[in-house]
C-alpha positions as a Python dict, from the first residue, in 0.01 Angstrom:
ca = {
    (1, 'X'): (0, 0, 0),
    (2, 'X'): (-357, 190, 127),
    (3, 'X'): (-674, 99, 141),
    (4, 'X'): (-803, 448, 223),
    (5, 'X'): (-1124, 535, 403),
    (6, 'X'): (-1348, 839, 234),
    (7, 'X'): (-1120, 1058, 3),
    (8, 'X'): (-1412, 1326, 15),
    (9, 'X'): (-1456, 1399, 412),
    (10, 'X'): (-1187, 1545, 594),
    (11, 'X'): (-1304, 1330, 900),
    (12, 'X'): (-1256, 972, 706),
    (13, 'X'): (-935, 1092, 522),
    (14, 'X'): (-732, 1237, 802),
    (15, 'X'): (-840, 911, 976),
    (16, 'X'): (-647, 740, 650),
    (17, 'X'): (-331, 1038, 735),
    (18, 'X'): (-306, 980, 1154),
    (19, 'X'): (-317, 598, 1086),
    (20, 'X'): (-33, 649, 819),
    (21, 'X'): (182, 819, 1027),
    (22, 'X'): (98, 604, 1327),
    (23, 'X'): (213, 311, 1117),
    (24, 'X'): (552, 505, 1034),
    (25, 'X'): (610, 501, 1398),
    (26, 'X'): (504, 158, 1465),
    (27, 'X'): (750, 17, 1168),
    (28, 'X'): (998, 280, 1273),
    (29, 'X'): (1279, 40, 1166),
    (30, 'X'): (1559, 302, 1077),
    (31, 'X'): (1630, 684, 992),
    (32, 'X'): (1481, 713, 658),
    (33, 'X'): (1094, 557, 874),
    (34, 'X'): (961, 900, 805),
    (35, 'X'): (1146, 963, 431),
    (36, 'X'): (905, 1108, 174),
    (37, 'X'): (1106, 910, -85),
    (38, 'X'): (857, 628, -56),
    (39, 'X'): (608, 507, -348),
    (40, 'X'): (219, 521, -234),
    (41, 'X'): (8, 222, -403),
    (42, 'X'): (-382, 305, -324),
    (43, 'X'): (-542, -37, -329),
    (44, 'X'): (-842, 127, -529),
    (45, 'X'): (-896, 86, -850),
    (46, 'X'): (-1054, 412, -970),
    (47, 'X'): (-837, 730, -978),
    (48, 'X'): (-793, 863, -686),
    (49, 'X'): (-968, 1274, -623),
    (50, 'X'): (-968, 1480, -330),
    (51, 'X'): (-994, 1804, -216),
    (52, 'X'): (-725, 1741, 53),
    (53, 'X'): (-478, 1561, -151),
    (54, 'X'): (-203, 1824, -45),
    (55, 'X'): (-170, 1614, 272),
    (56, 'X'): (-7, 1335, 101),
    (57, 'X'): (330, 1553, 24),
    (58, 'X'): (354, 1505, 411),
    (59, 'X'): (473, 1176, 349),
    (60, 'X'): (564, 1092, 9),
    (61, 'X'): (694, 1366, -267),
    (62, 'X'): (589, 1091, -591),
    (63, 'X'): (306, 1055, -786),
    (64, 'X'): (50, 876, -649),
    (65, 'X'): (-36, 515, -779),
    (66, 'X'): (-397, 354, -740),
    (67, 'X'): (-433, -34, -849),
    (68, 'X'): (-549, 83, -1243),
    (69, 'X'): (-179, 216, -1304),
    (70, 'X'): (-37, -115, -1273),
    (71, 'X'): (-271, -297, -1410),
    (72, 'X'): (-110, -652, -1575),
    (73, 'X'): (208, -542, -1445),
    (74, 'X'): (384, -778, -1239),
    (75, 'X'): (514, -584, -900),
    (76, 'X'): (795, -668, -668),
    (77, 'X'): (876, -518, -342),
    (78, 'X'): (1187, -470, -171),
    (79, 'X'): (1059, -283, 94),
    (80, 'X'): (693, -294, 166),
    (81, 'X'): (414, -110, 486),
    (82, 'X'): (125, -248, 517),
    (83, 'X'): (-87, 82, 745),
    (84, 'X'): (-298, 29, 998),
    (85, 'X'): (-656, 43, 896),
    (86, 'X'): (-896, 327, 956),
    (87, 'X'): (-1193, 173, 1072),
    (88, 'X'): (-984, -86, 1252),
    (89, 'X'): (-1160, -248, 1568),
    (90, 'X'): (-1044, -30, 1854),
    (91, 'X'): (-847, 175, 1601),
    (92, 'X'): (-725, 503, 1568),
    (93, 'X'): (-952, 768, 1568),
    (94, 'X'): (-1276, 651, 1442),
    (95, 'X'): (-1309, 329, 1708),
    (96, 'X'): (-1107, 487, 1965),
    (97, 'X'): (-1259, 416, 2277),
    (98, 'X'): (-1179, 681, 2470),
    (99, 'X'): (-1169, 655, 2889),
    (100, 'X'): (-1221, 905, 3142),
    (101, 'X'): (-930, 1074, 3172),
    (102, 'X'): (-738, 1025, 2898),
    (103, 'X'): (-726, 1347, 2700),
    (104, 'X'): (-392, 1554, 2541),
    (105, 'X'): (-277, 1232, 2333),
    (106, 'X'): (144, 1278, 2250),
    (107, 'X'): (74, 1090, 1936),
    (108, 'X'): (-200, 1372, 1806),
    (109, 'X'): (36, 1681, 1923),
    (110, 'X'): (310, 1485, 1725),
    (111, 'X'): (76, 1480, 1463),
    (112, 'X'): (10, 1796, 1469),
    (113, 'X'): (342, 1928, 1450),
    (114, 'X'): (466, 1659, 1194),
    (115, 'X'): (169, 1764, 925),
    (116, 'X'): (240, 2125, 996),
    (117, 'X'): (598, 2104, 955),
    (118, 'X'): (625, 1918, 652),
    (119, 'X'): (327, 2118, 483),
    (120, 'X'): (540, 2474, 631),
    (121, 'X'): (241, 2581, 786),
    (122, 'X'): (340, 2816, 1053),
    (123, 'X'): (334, 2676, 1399),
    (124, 'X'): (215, 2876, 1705),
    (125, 'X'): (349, 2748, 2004),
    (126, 'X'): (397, 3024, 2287),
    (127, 'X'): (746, 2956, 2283),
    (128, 'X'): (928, 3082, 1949),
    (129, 'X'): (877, 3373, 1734),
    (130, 'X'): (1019, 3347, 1409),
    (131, 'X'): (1123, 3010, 1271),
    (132, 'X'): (965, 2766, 1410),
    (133, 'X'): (1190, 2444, 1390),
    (134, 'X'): (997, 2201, 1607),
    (135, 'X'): (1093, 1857, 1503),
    (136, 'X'): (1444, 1747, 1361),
    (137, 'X'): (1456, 1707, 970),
    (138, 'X'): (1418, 1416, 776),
    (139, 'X'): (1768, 1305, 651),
    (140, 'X'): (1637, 1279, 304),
    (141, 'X'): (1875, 1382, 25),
    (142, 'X'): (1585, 1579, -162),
    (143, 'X'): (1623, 1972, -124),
    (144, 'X'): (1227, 1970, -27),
    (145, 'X'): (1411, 1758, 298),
    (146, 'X'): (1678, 2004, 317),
    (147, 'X'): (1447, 2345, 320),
    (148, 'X'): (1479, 2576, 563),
    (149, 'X'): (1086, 2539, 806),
    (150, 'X'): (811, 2762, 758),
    (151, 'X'): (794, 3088, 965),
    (152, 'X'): (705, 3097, 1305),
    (153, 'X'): (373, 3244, 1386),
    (154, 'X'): (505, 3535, 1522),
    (155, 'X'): (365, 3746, 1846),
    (156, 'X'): (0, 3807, 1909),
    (157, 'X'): (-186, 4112, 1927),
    (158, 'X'): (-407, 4054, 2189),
    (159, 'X'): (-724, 3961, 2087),
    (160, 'X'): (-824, 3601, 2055),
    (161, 'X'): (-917, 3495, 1649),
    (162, 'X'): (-1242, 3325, 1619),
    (163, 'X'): (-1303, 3131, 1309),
    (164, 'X'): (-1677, 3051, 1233),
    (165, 'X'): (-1689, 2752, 996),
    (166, 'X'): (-1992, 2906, 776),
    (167, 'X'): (-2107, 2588, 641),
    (168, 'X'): (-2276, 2632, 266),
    (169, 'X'): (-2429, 2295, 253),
    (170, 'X'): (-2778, 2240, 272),
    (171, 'X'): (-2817, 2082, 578),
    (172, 'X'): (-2679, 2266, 998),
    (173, 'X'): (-2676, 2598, 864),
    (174, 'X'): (-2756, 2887, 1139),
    (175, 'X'): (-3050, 3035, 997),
    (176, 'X'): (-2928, 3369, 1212),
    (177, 'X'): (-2627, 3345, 1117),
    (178, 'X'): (-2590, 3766, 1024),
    (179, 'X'): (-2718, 3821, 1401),
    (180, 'X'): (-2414, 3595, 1545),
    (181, 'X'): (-2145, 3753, 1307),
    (182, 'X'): (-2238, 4107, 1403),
    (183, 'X'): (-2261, 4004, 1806),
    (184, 'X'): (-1928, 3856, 1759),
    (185, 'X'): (-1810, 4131, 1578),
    (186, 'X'): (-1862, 4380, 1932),
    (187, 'X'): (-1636, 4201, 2097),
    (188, 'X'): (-1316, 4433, 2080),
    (189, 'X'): (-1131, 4146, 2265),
    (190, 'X'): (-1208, 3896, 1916),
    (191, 'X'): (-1090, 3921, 1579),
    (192, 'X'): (-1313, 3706, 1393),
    (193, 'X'): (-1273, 3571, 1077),
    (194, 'X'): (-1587, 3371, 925),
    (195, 'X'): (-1457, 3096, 676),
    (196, 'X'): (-1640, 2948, 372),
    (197, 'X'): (-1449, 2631, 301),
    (198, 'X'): (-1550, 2436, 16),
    (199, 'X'): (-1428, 2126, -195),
    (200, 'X'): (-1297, 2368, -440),
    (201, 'X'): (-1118, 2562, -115),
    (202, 'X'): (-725, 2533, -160),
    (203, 'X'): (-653, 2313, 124),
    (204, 'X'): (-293, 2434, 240),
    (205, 'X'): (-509, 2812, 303),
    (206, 'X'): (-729, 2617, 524),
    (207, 'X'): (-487, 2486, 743),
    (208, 'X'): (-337, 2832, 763),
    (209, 'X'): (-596, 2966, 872),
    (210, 'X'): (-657, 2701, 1088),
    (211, 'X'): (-343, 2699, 1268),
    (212, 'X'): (-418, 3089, 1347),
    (213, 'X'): (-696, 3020, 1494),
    (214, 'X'): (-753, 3020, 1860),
    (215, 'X'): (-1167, 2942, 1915),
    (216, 'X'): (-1270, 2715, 1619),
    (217, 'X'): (-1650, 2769, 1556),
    (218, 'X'): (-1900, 2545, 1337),
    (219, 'X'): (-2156, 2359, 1333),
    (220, 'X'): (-2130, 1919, 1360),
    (221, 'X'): (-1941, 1836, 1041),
    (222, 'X'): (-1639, 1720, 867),
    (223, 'X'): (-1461, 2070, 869),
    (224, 'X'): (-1453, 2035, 1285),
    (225, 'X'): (-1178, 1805, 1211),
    (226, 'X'): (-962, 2110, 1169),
    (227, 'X'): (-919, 2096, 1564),
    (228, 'X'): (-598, 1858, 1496),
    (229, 'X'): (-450, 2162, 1367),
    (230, 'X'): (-512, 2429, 1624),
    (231, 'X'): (-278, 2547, 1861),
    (232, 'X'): (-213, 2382, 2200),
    (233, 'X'): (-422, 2676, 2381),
    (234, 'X'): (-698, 2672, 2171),
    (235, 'X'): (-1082, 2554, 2188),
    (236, 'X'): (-1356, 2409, 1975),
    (237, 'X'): (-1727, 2547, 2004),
    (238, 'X'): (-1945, 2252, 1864),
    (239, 'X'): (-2292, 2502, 1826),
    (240, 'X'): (-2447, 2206, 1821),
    (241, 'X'): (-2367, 1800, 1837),
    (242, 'X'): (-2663, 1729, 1627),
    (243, 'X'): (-2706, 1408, 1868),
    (244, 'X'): (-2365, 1231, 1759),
    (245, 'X'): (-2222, 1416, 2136),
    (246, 'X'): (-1875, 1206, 2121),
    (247, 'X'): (-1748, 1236, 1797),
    (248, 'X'): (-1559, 1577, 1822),
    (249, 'X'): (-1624, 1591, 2140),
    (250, 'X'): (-1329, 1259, 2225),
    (251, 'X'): (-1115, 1429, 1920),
    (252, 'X'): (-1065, 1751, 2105),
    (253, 'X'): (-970, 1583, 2416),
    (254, 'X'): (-731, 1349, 2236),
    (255, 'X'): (-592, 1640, 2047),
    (256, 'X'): (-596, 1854, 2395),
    (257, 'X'): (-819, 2158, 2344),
    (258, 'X'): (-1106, 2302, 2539),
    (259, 'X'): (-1426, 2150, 2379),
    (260, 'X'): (-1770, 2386, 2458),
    (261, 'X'): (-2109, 2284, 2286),
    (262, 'X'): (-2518, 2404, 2347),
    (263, 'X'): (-2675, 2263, 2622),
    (264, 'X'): (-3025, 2437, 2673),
    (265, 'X'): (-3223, 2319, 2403),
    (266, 'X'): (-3482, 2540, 2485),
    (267, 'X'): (-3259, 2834, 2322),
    (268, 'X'): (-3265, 2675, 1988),
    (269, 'X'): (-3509, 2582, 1716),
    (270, 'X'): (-3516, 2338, 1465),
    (271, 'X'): (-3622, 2438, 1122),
    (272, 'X'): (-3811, 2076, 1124),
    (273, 'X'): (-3768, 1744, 1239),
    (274, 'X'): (-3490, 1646, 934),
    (275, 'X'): (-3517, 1440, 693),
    (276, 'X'): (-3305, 1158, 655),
    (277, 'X'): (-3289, 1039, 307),
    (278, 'X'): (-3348, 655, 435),
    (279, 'X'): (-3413, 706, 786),
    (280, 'X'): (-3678, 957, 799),
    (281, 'X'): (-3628, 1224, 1124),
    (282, 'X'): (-3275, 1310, 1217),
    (283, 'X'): (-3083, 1565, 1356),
    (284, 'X'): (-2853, 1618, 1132),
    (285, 'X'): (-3063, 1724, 850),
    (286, 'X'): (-3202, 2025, 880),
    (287, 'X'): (-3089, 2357, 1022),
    (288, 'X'): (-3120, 2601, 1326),
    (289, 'X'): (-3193, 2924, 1480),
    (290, 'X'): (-2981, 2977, 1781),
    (291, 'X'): (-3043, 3241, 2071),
    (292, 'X'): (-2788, 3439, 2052),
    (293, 'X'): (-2701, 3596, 2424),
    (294, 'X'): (-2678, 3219, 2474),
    (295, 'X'): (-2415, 3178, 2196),
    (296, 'X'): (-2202, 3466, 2318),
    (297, 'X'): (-2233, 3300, 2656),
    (298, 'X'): (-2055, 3029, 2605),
    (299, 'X'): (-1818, 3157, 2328),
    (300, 'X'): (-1725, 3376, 2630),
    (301, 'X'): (-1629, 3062, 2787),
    (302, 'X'): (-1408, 2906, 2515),
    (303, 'X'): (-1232, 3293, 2453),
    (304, 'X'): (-1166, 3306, 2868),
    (305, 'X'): (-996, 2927, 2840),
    (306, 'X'): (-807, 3065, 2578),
    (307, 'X'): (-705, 3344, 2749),
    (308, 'X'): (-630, 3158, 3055),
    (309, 'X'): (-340, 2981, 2928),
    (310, 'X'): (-10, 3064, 2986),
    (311, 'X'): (130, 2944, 2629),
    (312, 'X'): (-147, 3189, 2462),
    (313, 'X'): (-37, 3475, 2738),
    (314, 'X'): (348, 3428, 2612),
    (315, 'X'): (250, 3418, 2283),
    (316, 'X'): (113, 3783, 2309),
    (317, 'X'): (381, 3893, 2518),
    (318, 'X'): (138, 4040, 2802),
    (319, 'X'): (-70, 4247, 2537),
    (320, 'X'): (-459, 4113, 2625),
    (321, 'X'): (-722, 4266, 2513),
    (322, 'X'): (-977, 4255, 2722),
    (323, 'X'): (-1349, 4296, 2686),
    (324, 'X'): (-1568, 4524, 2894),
    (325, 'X'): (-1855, 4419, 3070),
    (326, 'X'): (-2169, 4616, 3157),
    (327, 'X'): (-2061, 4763, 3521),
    (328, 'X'): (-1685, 4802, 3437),
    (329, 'X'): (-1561, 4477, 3547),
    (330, 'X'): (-1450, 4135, 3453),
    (331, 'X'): (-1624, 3816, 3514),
    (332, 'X'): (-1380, 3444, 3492),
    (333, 'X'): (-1596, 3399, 3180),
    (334, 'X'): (-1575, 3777, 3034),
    (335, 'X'): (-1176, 3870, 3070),
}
């Protein structure tokens, strides 16, 4: 039984997922703990809608029930979980208080490769090409249980793959957007691909693309959530933290990738002050102009800590592009 967060953010509901599977290893009792042959009860009692509802075959392969489907009906349990709560005090991830130091969480990587696995999204890892077969199979009877894993990811070709999160909402949009997709674009050493996700986008060819992703790119939002999905190697480039500055910020370092963000507000301009529906000015609604020899600066940062890594180095097998720089050579932050 659930009582879920926010169905519609991917923030909020992936807080609802990593707190479901964190309960299946806290009530990890026997073998079938992580069995999708489990009934979900929502404790709502409207039907339940979302855009990301392909997440729940991760864990359970029925129908899902909310409180109206069984209505007057007396239920009995012979095996009942009770989750942990998302907005729990101190909970897991939206209260997490996070301490110096503590960054590259095992329970997120597990997470990571659990929602991958069981969704047969590729995994990249640096270490196989191929099938990836990262985490032992449930011992489930079902044939979904029994199915061979996705393919691997395969060898790179050199180049580190950008995604910019293009957001179509109303509010962060990068007024010069064009400018930054076609200074992006020069970069031989990038292959960029500029995503458009939506609520009517089919999730599962989000996290695909997602997962192939090495520098994750977008403005403060929901879809920055994504980074539980990247690679080990990869990095997130918050343009801009719209004030909230620990929010994706503490989720890349518990996932474990390089986090980058603007700095030098002096490079940026507001469109106006936002406007809060209730509380008047804010950040996070309106939208901005960045400079953009400043963006390219420090996307050349998050492509170089990519580069530097030794799992993204084996996973291209030697073959780095590299990206020349006005005299002929290479700066730490231009490889």
């Amino acid at each position: 039984i659930y009582k879920i967060d926010a169905a519609v953010s991917l923030y909020h509901h992936f807080c609802d997922f990593f707190n479901l599977y964190a309960s299946q290893h806290v009530n990890n009792s026997d073998e079938h703990a992580f069995s999708t042959d489990v009934q979900v009860l929502i404790w709502e009692s409207y039907p339940y809608r979302s855009s990301f509802a392909d997440a729940w075959r991760a864990f359970t392969r029925h129908p899902l029930l909310t409180l109206d489907d069984v209505k007057g009906k007396k239920l009995c349990f012979r095996e009942l979980l009770l989750p942990l709560l998302p907005r729990m005090i101190f909970g897991l991830y939206y209260n997490t208080p996070v301490v110096y130091g503590c960054e590259r969480s095992g329970l997120f990587h597990a997470f990571n490769r659990h929602m991958l696995h069981r969704l047969r999204v590729p995994i990249r890892d640096g270490v196989t090409t191929g099938t990836s077969n990262n985490l032992k199979q449930d011992n489930s009877p079902a044939a979904e249980e029994r199915a061979a894993p996705a393919a691997g990811g395969g060898e790179g070709d050199g180049r580190v793959h950008v995604t910019l999160l293009a957001r179509q909402t109303q509010h962060r949009r990068i007024l010069n957007q064009a400018a930054i997709i076609k200074a992006m674009q020069a970069r031989r050493d990038v292959a960029l691909r500029v995503a458009e996700f939506d609520h009517g986008s089919s999730f599962l060819l989000q996290l695909r693309t997602v997962a192939a992703t090495d520098v994750l790119v977008g403005m403060h939002g929901s879809g920055l959530t994504h980074l539980l999905f990247l690679p080990d190697w990869a990095a997130l480039f918050e343009i801009y933290n719209c004030g909230d500055e620990n929010c994706y910020m503490d989720l890349a370092r518990l996932r474990g990738v390089a986090y980058f963000t603007w700095q030098n507000s002096s490079t940026m301009v507001a469109q106006d002050q936002g406007h809060h529906p209730t509380l008047g000015a804010h950040e996070k609604f309106t939208n901005y102009q960045f400079d953009v020899a400043e963006f390219m600066r420090i996307l050349g940062q998050a492509v170089t800590a990519v580069k530097l890594n030794p799992a993204w180095r084996r996973h291209n097998r030697g073959r780095i592009v590299e990206h020349p720089t006005q005299g002929g050579g290479g700066s730490r932050d231009e490889l």
